[in-house]
N, C-alpha and C positions, 0 to 999 in steps of 0.2 A: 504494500500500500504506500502511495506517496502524494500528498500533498504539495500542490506548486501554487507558487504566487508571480503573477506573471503583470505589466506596467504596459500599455497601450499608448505610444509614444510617436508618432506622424504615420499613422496605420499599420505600424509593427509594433507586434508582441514580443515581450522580452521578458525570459526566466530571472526573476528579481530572488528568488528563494525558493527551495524544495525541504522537505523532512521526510522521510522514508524509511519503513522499517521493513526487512528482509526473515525469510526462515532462518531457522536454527534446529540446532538437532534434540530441543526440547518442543514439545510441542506448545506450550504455553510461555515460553519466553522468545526474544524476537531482539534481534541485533537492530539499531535504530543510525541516523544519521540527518545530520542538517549543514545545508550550505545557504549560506546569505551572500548577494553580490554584496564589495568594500561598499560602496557608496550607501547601501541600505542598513548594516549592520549598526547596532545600539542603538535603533528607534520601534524596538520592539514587535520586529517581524517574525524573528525569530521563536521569539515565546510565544508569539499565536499560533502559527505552524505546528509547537511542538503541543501545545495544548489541545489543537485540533488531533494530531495524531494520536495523544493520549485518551482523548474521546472514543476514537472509533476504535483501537487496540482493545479497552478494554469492552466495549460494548459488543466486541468479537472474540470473546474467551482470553485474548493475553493478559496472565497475570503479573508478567516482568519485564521491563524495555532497558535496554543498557546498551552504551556508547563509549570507545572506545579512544582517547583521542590524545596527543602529548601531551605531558605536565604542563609546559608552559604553556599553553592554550589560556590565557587569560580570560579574555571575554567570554569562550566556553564553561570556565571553572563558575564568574558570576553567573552566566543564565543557566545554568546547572542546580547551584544555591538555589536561585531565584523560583527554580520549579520545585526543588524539594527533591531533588535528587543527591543519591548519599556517592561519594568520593572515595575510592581506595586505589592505589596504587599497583598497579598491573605485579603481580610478580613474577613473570616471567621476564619484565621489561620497565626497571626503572624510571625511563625517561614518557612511560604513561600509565594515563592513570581511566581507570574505569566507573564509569558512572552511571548508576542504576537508579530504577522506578520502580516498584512494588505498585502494581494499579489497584 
């Protein structure tokens, strides 16, 4: 399932942000992802995409979304917080860290 948010700009559409969660080999948990274009990012596009996704995930049997993405990821780590997703540190791979949602 993916979610796009797309800007109508001199009669072209243009992918301004996607969220998308993919299978996994549990059936009730679901790999997730989000890309925001630079210019859209920190005016809260982001968190609506992901809140949409979280809508329809759980209203579709998934009990758990989790993303994947480097530590430094700043802006990721705040709208991470900001949805109430919990943080722990890849252990296979230092340099990321893992961020999950219990729906």
């Amino acid at each position: 399932m993916a979610f796009i948010a797309t800007l109508q700009e001199e009669g072209q559409e243009t992918q301004i942000g996607v969220s998308r969660f993919a299978p996994n080999n549990k059936e009730d948990v679901r790999e997730m992802a989000l890309t925001i274009a630079d210019s859209w990012q920190k005016q809260g596009l982001g968190k609506l995409l992901c809140e949409k996704l979280f809508e329809f995930a759980k209203d579709h049997g998934v009990k758990k979304l989790y993303s994947v993405e480097l530590a430094d990821n700043q802006a990721m780590h705040d709208l991470a917080r900001e949805l109430g997703m919990t943080a722990t540190t890849d252990k296979d791979d230092a340099k990321q860290v893992i961020y999950s949602l219990t729906l």
